[in-house]
N, C-alpha and C positions, 0 to 999 in steps of 0.2 A: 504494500500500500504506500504508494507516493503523496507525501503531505505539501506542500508550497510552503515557505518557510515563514510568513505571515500568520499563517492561520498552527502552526510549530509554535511561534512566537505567543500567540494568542491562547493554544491551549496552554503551553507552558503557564504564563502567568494565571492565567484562571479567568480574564477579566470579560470573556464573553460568557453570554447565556449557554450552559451546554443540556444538552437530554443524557440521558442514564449513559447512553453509549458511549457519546462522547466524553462523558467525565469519565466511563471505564479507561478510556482510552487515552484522556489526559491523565490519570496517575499512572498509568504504564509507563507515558512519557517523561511525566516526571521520574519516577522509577529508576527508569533507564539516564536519562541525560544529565539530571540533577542531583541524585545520589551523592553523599558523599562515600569514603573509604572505609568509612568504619561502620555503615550498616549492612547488615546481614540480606543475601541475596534471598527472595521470599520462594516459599518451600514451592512452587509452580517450576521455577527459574534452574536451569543447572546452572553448576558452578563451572566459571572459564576453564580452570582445569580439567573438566571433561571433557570439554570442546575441543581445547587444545591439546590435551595428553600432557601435561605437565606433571608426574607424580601421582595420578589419579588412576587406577584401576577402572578399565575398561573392557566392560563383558563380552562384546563382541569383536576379542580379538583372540585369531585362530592361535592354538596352543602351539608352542616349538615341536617336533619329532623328530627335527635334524637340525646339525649342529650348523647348517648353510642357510643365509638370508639374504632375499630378496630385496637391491635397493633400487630407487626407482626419484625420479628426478632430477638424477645428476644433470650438472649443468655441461657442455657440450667439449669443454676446456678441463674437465678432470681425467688424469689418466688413472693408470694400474697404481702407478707410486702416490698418487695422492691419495688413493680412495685406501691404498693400506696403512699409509701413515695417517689418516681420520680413523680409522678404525683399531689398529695394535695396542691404544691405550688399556683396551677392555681384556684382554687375553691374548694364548696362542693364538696366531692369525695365518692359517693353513694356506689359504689362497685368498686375494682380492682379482677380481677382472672384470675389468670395466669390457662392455661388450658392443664392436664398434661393428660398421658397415664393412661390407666384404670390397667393396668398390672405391667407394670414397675412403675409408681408412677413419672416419670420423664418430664419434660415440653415437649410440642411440639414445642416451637419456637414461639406461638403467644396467646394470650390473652387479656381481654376486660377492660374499663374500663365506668361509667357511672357518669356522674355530676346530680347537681339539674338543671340548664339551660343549653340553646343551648349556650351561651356567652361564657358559661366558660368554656363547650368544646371545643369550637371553637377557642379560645385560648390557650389552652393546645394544639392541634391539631398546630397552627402556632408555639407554643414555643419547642414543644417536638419530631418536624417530624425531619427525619433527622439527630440526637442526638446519642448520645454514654449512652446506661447503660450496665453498668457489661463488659466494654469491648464489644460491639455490637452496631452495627447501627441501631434503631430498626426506625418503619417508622408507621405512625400515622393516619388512615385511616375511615368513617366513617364505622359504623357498618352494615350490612346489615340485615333486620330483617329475622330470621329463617323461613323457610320454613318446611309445614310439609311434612314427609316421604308420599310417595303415599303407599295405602295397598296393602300388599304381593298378589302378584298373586295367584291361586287353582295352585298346582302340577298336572299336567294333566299327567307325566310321571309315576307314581305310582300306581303300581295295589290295588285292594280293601285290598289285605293282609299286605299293608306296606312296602311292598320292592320295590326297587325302579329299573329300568332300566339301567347298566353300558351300557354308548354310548362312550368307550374310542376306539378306531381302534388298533388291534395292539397287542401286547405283553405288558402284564398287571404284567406280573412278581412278 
């Protein structure tokens, strides 16, 4: 809901006539904008820290089963050595690898990392989700184990000569 910042101004202070609604919706605002630091967020409201994962236990995160984590936003300028030197602080660091294009040679934005224990990934995981490297929020996630490719189907459109069947509609130009 987009408010114009007149009528922002207007319920904040109070000074117009409002119906039930809008006074709901003027102490929300208040609430929200004019709060000071030292009142307690009201039991509706979560607290930042679950929002942002700061120290707060959050239910819907999948449990560790391997001691490798999935990290995801790297920024396009981190390589293998930065992402292990962000990461060594927390334990053994078995492998970092940032995982680049086969072509261009340049990162995709996410890459793995793996400990000796689930401990110490799991900690790495609560100390590094969340976090700033190279300038990026990168976000710390278990790894999921690889799947294999299913095998290629037979070509069933191709004659015994090798050529193949165009199925385009149209003007092929």
């Amino acid at each position: 809901m987009a408010l114009s910042s007149s009528l922002l101004h207007r319920l904040l202070r109070g000074s117009t006539p409002v119906s039930s609604s809008s006074a709901a919706a003027s102490s929300i605002l208040r609430a929200t904008f004019c709060s000071s630091s030292s009142s307690a967020p009201s039991p509706t409201e979560s607290p930042l820290s679950s929002v942002f994962g700061d120290g707060a236990e959050v239910s819907n995160v999948p449990p560790l089963t391997a001691p490798k984590l999935f990290i995801s936003g790297l920024s396009r300028l981190t390589t293998d050595e930065k992402l292990k030197n962000a990461f060594a602080p927390f334990g053994q660091l078995l492998e970092a690898k940032v995982i680049t294009d086969r072509i261009s040679g340049r990162s995709k934005g996410f890459g793995f990392v793996r400990y000796a224990t689930l401990e110490e990934a799991e900690n790495a995981r609560q100390e590094m989700n969340a976090k700033f490297l190279d300038g990026w929020v990168i976000f710390v996630d278990p790894a999921k184990p690889r799947q294999q490719k299913p095998a290629p189907r037979p070509d069933t459109d191709s004659s015994h000569t090798g050529f193949t069947t165009n199925k385009t509609v149209g003007w092929c130009g």
